[in-house]
C-alpha positions as CSV (number, residue, x, y, z in Angstrom):
1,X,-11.7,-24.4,-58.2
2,X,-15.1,-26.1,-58.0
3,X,-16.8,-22.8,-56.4
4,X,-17.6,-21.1,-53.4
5,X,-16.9,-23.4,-50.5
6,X,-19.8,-24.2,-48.3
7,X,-20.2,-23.3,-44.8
8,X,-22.1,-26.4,-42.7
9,X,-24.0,-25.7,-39.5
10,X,-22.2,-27.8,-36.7
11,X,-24.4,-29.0,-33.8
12,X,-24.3,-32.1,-31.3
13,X,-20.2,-31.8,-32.1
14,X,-21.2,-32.7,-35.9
15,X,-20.8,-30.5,-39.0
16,X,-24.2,-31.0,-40.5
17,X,-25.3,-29.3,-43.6
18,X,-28.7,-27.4,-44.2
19,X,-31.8,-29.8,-45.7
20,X,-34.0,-25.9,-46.6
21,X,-32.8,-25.7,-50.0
22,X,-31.9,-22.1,-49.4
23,X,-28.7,-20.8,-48.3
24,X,-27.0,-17.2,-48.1
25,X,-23.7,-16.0,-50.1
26,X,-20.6,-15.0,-48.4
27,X,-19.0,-11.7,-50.5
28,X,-15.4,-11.3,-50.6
29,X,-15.4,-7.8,-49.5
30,X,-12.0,-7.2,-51.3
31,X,-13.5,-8.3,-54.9
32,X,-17.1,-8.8,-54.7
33,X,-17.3,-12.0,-55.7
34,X,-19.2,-14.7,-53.4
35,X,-16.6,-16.9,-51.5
36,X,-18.8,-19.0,-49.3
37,X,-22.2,-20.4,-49.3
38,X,-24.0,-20.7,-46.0
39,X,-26.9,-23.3,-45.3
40,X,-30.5,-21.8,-44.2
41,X,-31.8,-24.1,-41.5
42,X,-35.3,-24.4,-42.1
43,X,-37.4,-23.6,-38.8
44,X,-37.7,-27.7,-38.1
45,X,-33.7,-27.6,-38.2
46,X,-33.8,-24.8,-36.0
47,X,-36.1,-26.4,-33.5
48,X,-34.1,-29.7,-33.3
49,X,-30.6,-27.9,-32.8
50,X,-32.2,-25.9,-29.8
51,X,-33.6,-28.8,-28.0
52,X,-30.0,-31.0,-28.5
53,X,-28.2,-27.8,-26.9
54,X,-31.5,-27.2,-24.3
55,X,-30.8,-31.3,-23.5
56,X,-26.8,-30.7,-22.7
57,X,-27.1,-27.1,-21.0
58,X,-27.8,-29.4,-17.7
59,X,-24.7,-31.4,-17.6
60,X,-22.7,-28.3,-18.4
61,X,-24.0,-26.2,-15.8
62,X,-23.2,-29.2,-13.3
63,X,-19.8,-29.4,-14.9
64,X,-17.4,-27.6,-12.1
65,X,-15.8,-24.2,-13.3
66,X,-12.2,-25.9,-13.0
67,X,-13.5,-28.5,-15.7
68,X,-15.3,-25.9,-17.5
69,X,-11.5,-23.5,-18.1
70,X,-9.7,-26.6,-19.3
71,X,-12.4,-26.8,-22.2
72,X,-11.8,-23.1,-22.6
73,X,-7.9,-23.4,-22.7
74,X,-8.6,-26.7,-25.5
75,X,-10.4,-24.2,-27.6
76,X,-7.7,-21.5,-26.8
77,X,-5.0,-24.0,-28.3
78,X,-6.8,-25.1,-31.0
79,X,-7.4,-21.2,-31.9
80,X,-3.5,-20.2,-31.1
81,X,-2.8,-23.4,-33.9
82,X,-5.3,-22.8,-36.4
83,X,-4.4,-18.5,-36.1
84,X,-3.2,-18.5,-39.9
85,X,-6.3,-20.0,-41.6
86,X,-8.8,-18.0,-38.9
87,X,-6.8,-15.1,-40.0
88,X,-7.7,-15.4,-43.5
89,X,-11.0,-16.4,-43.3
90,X,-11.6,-13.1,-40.8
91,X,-9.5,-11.1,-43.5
92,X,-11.7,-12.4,-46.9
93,X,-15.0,-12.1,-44.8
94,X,-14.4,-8.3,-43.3
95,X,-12.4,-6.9,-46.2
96,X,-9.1,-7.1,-43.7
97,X,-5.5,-7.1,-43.5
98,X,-4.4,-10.5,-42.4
99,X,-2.0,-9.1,-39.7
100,X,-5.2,-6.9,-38.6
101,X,-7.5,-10.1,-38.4
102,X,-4.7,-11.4,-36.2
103,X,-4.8,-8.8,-34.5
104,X,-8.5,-8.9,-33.7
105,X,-8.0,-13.2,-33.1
106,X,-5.3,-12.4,-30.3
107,X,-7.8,-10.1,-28.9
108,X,-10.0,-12.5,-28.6
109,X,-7.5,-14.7,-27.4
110,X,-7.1,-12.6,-24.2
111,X,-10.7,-12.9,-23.3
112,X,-10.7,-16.8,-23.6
113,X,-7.9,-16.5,-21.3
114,X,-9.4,-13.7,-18.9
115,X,-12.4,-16.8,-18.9
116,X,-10.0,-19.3,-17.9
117,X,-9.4,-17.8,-15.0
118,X,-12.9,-17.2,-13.5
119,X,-12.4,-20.3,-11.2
120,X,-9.5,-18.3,-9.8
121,X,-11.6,-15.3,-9.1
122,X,-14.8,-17.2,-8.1
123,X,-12.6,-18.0,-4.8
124,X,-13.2,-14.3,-3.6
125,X,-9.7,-13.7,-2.7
């Protein structure tokens, strides 16, 4: 193993890793030991990934609610097929069970899907 793995920061739909220099650990809860390193933005970092997410917040809040719930149910698939590794990555981070991290994912799951059907209710019927 070549270390703990490293955690990017992923903005404009790109995983783009930290240019600070400083970065946080990730503790295995379970033995102690650091599992993950996570990049510090630095505060020019910071600025630039607010004004790319301040520039699409417009053409998202024109997109209709129907378009908005099919993103929604795409992330909801790609949740339900990624469960086992999102599971484990829950259960090294919190010090969990893997069946109670999937627990806690399918949970999660249910509000995605109580979100995909706010068009539905936006219909007052």
């Amino acid at each position: 193993m070549s270390g703990p793995r490293e955690i990017p920061h992923y903005i404009n739909g790109q995983r783009v890793a930290a240019t600070s220099g400083r970065h946080g650990d990730v503790f295995d809860p379970n033995t102690g030991s650091v599992q993950a390193r996570v990049g510090l933005a630095s505060a020019a970092e910071m600025d630039k990934a607010v004004d790319i997410a301040k520039a699409a917040q417009p053409a998202w809040a024109a997109t209709n609610p129907q378009k908005r719930a099919r993103v929604l149910f795409r992330f909801k698939e790609l949740m339900e097929r990624e469960i086992d590794d999102l599971a484990y990555l829950l259960a090294t981070e919190h010090g969990k069970v893997v069946a109670d991290a999937k627990g806690d994912i399918q949970r999660g799951l249910e509000v995605i899907e109580f979100a995909c059907g706010a068009p539905h209710l936006m219909k007052g019927e």
